[in-house]
N, C-alpha and C positions, 0 to 999 in steps of 0.2 A: 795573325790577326788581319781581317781584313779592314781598306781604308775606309775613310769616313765616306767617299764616292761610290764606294762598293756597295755600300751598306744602304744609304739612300735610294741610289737606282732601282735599288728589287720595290715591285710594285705596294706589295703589300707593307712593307717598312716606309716605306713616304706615305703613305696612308695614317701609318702609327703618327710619324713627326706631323703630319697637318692635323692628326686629331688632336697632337700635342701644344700645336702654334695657340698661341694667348693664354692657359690654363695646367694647372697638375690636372692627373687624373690616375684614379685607379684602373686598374685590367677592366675591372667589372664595366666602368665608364666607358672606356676605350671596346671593346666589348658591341655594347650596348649603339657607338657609331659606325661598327665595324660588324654589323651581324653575321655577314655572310662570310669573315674570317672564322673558323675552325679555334676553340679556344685553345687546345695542343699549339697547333702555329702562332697565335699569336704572342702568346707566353714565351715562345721560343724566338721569335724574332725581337720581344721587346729584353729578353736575354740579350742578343748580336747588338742592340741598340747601343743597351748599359752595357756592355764589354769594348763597345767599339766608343764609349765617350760622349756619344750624341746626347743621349737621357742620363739624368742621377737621378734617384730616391730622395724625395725630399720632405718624405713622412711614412712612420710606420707604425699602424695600430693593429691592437689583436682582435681577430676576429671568428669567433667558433673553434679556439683553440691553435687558429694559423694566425701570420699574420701578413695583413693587408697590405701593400707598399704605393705609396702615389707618386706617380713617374713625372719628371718634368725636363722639358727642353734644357739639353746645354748651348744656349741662341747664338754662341759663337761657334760651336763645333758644327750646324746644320747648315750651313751657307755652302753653294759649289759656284765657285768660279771659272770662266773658259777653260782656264788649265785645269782645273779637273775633270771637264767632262771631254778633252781634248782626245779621241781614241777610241772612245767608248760606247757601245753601242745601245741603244736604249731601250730596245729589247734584250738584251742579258751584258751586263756591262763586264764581262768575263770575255766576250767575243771582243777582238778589234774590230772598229766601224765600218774597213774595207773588207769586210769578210764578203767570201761569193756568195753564202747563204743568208739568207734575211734583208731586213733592212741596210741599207747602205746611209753615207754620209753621215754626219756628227749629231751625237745624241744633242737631241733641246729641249728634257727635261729641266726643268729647275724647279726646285724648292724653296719659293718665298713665305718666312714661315716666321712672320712677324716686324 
């Protein structure tokens, strides 16, 4: 499983948690502020989200025979503190931040998300 760090840093998932900062929202919502996300990807990163703790479910109606889920912030799990982004490169937080390729020195992404 990756960590809560991991899972933030990728672009498109801190996209998800700030559509997510103040409000539930279903896919279709999320979606809707996220147009130029791919819905295959998004459903798939908001999977990595809820597996990685950050979002729960905290409503499920049927809808057209599926059923609907509305995601919300877990607001203690979305915080990164120094030590976590301490390494980590902010373009792919997989690479370490001394790497010779890409960006060098410490990611200074954060996500203030509420």
């Amino acid at each position: 499983m990756k960590l809560p760090r991991d899972l933030l840093l990728h672009p498109i998932r801190l996209r998800i948690v700030q559509a997510l900062a103040g409000r539930p929202m279903t896919p279709r919502h999320i979606k809707e502020k996220l147009h130029d996300v791919p819905q295959a990807s998004l459903y798939r990163h908001l999977s990595q989200l809820l597996a990685g703790g950050l979002i729960q479910v905290v409503d499920q109606q049927p809808v057209r025979g599926t059923v609907e889920r509305t995601y919300a912030l877990v607001e203690e799990a979305v915080s990164l503190g120094e030590d976590d982004l301490d390494g980590a490169d902010a373009e792919d937080p997989s690479r370490p931040a001394n790497s010779t390729s890409g960006p060098t020195g410490s990611a200074t992404a954060r996500c203030r998300c509420g």
